[in-house]
N, C-alpha and C positions, 0 to 999 in steps of 0.2 A: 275523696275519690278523684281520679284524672284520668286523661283519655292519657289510654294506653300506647297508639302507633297511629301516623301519618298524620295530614297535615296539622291537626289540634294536639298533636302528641305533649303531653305534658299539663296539657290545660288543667285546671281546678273544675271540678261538678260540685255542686252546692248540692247534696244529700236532704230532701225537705222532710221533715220533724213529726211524730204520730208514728203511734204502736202500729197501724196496718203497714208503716212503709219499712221499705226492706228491701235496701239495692243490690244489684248484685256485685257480691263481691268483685274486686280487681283481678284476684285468680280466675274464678270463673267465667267471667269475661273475656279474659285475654285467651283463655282456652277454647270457648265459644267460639269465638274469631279467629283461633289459628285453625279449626275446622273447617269453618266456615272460606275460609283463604286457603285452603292447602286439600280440602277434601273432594270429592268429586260426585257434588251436586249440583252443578252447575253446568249448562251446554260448553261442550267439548272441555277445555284445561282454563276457560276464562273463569276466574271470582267470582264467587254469585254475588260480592258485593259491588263490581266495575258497574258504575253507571245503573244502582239501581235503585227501584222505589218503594222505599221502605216504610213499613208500618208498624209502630212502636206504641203497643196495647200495653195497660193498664203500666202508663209511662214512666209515673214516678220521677227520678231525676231527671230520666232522660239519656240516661247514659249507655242503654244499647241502640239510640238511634241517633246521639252524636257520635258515636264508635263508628256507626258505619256512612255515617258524610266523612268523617276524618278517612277513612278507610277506602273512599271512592265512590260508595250511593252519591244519587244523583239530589232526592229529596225523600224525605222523610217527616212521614203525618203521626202527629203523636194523641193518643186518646187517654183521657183521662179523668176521672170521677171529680175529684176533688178540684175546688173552685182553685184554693189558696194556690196549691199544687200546680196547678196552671197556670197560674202567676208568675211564681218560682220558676216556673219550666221558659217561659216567655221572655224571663230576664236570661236566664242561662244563654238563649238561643241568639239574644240580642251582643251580649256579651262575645259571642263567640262569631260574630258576624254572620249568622245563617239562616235571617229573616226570611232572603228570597227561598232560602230550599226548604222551608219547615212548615209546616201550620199546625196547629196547636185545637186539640177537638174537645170542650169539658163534655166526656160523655162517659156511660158506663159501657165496656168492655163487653156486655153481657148483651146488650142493648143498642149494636153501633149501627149512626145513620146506612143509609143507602150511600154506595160507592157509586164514582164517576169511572172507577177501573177497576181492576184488580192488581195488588201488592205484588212487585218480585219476591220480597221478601218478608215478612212479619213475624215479631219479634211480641211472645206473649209471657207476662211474668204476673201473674195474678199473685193475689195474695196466700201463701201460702196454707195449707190444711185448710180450704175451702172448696178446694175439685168445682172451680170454676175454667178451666182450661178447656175442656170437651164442650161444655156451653158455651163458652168463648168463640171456639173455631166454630161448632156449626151455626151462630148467628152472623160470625164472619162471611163463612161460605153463603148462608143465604143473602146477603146484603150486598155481593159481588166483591168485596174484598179481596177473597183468594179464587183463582181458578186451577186449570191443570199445570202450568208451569212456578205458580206462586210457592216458595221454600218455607216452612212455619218451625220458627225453633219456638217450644216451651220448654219453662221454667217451670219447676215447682221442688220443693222437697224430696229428701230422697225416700222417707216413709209417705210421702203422699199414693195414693192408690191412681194407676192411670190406667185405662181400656184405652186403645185405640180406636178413635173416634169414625163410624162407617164411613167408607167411602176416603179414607186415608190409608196412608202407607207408612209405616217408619222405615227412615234412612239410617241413621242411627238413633245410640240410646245410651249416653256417659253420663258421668258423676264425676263431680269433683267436692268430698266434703259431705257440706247436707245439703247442695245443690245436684237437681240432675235436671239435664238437658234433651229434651227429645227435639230430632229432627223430623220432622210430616213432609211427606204432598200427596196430592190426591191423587188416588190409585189410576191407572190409565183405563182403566173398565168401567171407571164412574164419570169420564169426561163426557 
């Protein structure tokens, strides 16, 4: 894998090893992010990724939250179950000189600490056929992670079943393959 545009463009992602991991593909990324850079979710024609603070759940490589420091996020907090996986992810980060903008969280996605803020942006790729993503966001929301201006792209399968989690909105809803992408924020009636 390699980051696809801006400043890391090119770089190597070390893919870390075990049947639950399963990064997203480089189409589906790069897709995600011509969204995400061309669509209009974001106040007024600015990137939702210019200078923002990103939250990259259930991390894995790591490679939708160096996609978006390559791409202009300001920093980016990575959560992550797995010990080893966090290792992996720590070297990556060090590798790619972006100690100061990262921190690295071994936690479960389903179960994350109390936030200091709320995410611009959050980026959830759970594991797929486990309909862990609706769990995901509302422990996110309760734990101050997301508020009303925070963007949430999930991941999951495209036979995965997903409801719309209350108190969200879908912006959009692509596929690319056996990846689909949902975009959230919370509805303006639930702020």
């Amino acid at each position: 894998m390699r980051i696809i545009a801006g400043k890391h463009r090119g770089r190597t992602i070390t893919a870390p090893s075990g049947r639950d991991v399963r990064p997203t593909s480089d189409r589906a990324r790069e897709s995600l992010f011509n969204m995400l850079e061309h669509g209009d979710y974001g106040p007024e024609t600015v990137s939702v990724l210019n200078d923002a603070i990103v939250l990259d759940v259930f991390a894995g490589s790591g490679a939708l939250g160096l996609e978006a420091l390559s791409r202009g996020a300001r920093d980016c907090i990575f959560m992550e179950q797995s010990r080893s996986v966090c290792e992996d992810l720590k070297q990556t980060i060090a590798a790619f000189r972006e100690t100061e903008t990262c921190q690295v969280l071994q936690t479960d996605g389903t179960r994350p600490p109390p936030a200091r803020g709320a995410a611009s942006l959050v980026f959830l790729d759970p594991p797929y056929r486990k309909e862990l993503l609706t769990v995901s966001l509302a422990a996110l929301l309760d734990r101050g992670w997301i508020d009303g201006k925070t963007l949430c792209c999930g991941e999951m399968d495209v036979r995965d079943a997903f409801d719309t989690p209350q108190g969200f909105l879908v912006l959009d809803d692509r596929s690319w393959g056996k990846t689909r992408v949902v975009l959230m924020r919370r509805a303006e009636n639930e702020i």
